[in-house]
C-alpha positions in Angstrom: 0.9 114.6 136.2 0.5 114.7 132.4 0.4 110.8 131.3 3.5 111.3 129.1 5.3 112.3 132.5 3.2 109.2 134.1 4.7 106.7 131.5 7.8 107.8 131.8 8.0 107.7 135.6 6.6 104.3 135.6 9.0 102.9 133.1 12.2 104.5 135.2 13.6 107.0 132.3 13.6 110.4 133.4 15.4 112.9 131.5 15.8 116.2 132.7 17.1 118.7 130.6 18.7 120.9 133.5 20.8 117.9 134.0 21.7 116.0 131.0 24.4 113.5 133.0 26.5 113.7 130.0 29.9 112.5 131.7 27.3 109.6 133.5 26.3 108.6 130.1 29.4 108.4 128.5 31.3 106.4 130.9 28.4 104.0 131.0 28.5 103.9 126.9 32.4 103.1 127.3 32.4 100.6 129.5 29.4 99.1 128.2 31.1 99.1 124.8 34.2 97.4 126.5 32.0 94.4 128.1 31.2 93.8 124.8 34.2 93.5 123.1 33.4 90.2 121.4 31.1 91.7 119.7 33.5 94.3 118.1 35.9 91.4 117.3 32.9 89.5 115.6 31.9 92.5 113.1 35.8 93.1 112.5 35.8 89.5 110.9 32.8 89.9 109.2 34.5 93.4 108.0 37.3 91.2 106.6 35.4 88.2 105.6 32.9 90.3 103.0 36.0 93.2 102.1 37.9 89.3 100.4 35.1 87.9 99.3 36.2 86.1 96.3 39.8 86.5 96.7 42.1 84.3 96.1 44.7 85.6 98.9 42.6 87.7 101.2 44.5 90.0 103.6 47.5 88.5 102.6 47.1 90.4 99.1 48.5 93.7 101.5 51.4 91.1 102.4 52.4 90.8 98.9 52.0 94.4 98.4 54.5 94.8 101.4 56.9 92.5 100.2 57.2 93.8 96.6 57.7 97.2 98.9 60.3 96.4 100.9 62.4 94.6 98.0 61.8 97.5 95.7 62.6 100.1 97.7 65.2 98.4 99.8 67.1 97.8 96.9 66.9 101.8 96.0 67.5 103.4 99.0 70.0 101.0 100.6 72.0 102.4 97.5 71.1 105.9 97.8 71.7 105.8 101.8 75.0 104.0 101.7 73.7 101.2 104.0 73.5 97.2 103.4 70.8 95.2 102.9 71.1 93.1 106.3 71.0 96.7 108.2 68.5 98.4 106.0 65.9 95.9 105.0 64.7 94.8 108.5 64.3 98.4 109.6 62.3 98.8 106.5 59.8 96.2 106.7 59.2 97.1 110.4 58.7 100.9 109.0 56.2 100.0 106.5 54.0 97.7 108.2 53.6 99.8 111.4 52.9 103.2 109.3 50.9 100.8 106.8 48.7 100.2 110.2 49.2 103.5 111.7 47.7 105.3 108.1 45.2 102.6 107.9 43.9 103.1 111.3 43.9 107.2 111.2 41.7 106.7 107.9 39.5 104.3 109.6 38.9 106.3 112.6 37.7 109.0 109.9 34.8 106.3 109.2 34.2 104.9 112.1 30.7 106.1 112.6 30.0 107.3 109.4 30.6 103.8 108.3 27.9 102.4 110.9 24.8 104.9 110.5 22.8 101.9 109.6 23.6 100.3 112.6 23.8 103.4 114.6 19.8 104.3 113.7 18.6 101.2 113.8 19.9 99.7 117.2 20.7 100.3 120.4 24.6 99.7 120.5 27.4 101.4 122.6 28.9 104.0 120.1 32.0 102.5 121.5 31.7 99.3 119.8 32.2 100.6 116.0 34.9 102.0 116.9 36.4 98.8 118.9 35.4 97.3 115.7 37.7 99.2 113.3 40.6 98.9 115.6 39.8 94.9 115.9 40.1 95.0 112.1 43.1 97.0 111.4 45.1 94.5 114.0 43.4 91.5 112.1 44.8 92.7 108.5 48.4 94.0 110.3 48.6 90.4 111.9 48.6 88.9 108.7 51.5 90.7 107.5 54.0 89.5 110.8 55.6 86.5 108.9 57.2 88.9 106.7 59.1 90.6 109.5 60.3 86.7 110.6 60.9 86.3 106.9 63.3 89.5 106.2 65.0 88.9 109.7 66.0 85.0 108.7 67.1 86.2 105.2 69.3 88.8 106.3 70.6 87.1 109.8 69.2 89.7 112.1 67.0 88.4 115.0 66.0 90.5 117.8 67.2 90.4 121.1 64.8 89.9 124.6 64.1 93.7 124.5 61.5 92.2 121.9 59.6 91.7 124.7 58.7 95.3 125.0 56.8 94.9 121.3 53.9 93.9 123.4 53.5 97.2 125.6 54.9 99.4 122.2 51.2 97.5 120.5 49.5 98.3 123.3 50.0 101.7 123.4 49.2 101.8 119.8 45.8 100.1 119.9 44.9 102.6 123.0 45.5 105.4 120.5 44.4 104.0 117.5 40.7 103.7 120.3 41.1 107.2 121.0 41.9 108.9 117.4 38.7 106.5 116.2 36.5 108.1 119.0 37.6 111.9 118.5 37.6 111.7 114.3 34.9 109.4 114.5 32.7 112.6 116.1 34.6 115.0 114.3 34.2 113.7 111.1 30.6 112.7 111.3 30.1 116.7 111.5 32.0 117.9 109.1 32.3 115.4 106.0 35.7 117.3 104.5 37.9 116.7 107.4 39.0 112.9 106.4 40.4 114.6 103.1 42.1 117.2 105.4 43.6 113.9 107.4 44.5 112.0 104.6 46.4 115.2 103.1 48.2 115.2 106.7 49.1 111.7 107.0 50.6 112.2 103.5 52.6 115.1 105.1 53.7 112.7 108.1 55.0 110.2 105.9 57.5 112.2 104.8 58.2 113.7 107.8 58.9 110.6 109.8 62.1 107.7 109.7 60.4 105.7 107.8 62.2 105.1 104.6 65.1 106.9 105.9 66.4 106.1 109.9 66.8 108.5 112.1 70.9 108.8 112.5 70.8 110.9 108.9 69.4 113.8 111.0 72.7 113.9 112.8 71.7 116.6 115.5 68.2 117.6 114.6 67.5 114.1 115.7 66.4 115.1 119.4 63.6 116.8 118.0 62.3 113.7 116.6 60.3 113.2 119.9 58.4 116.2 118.9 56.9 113.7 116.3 54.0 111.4 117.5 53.4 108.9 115.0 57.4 108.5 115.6 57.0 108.0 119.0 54.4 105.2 118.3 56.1 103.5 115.7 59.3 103.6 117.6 58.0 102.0 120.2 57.1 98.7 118.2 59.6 99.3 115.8 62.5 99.9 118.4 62.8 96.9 120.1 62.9 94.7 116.8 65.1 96.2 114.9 67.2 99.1 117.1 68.0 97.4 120.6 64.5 98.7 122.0 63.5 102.2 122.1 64.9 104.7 125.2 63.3 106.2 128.1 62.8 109.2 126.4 60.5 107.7 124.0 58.4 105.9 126.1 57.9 108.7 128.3 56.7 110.8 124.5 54.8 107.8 124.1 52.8 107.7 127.4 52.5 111.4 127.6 51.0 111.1 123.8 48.7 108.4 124.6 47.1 110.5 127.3 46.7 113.5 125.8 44.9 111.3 122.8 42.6 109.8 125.4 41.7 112.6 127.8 40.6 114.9 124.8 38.9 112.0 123.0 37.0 111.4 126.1 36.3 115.2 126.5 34.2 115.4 123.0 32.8 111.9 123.5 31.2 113.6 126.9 30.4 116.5 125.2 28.9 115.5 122.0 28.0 111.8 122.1 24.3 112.7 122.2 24.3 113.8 118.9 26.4 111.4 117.0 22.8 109.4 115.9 22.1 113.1 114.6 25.2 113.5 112.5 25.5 110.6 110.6 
């Protein structure tokens, strides 16, 4: 035995190239990253702390931003849609902040290696833990902007009923996706450097595309294809139970069947081509 082959017996690393173990290997990174959630939590304030340094306001600049957002364009387009402020402006500021978290967390997951190659070539970290990271952060900066949801129901008398309580499983759901799309762009996107423009192009697209300034009832019949949509799926799951009397069967069943379509292929490249992220970034 060749003392290379001696060194490495003795330390108990043995890599055979006939068997790489990738599915071993990235079920260990994944629930390694997991136990270390903290840690992801930790660098998402950090992430925060240095983005505001030397702001007045912080996150709750994106707040403001939101506000002047929903007053704006509630006043337009409660007008243009026939509609009155007490029914339009809560759906609005629901719309906004959850695609305001949905866009920010797509473009995120675009980064969420790329972002970390310092970290990724210099220490020994589950790959799973930049991308806990960004989705740590995104719900950070989204949970500053809840009190103006409290503050446009009060104003305009609308308060949600107990089907609020399905908000919690509707987040859920979100922040398992927003995991999965970081994992699968995060790979993708660490290969080829144009696809986040490509994304950010589509999300555009999306915006459009979805009830976001305009609510779904204007499609008239076309709106049992709305299902077909994802990111309405998502939001309507959060969104629904706030402002709509919860969100049907129907949609939670999209939902769920979307969520595990995210994860299973996100899981499928993360077996397949986790050995090479450290070679990509």
């Amino acid at each position: 035995m060749s003392s290379s082959a001696s060194t490495a017996a003795s330390s108990g690393y043995v890599r055979d190239a006939r068997d790489p173990r990738h599915l071993d290997r990235a079920v260990a990174d994944l629930l390694a990253g997991l136990r270390r959630w903290r840690l992801g939590a930790a660098l998402a304030r950090l992430d925060i702390r240095n983005r505001y340094r030397g702001s007045v306001l912080g996150p709750f600049w994106m707040t403001a931003s939101t506000a002047i957002m929903v007053v704006g364009i509630g006043l337009l387009y409660s007008t243009l849609f026939k509609l009155t402020l007490r029914e339009y402006l809560p759906f609005l500021a629901v719309s906004l902040l959850v695609w305001g978290t949905i866009n920010q967390i797509v473009a995120d997951a675009c980064q969420s290696f790329i972002s970390s190659e310092g970290v990724i070539r210099q220490m020994p970290l589950p790959y799973t833990v930049h991308v806990l990271r960004f989705v740590f952060r995104n719900a950070i900066i989204a949970a500053h902007s809840l009190p103006l949801i409290a503050v446009v129901m009060l104003a305009c008398g609308v308060l949600p009923g107990p089907e609020a309580i399905f908000v919690i499983p509707g987040l859920l759901l979100l922040a398992i996706n927003g995991f999965s799309v970081g994992l699968f762009l995060g790979m993708v996107c660490a290969r080829f450097r144009d696809i986040p423009q490509v994304v950010a192009s589509f999300m555009q697209f999306a915006f459009f595309l979805s009830p976001i300034l305009w609510k779904p009832e204007l499609l008239g019949e076309m709106q049992v294809l709305l299902p077909l949509n994802p990111i309405y799926v998502l939001m309507e799951t959060v969104r629904g139970p706030l402002v709509e009397g919860g969100a049907g069967l129907r949609i939670w069943a999209a939902a769920l069947f979307y969520t595990a379509a995210s994860c299973t292929i996100a899981l499928l490249f993360f077996v397949r081509f986790r050995s090479r992220i450290a070679f990509w970034v």
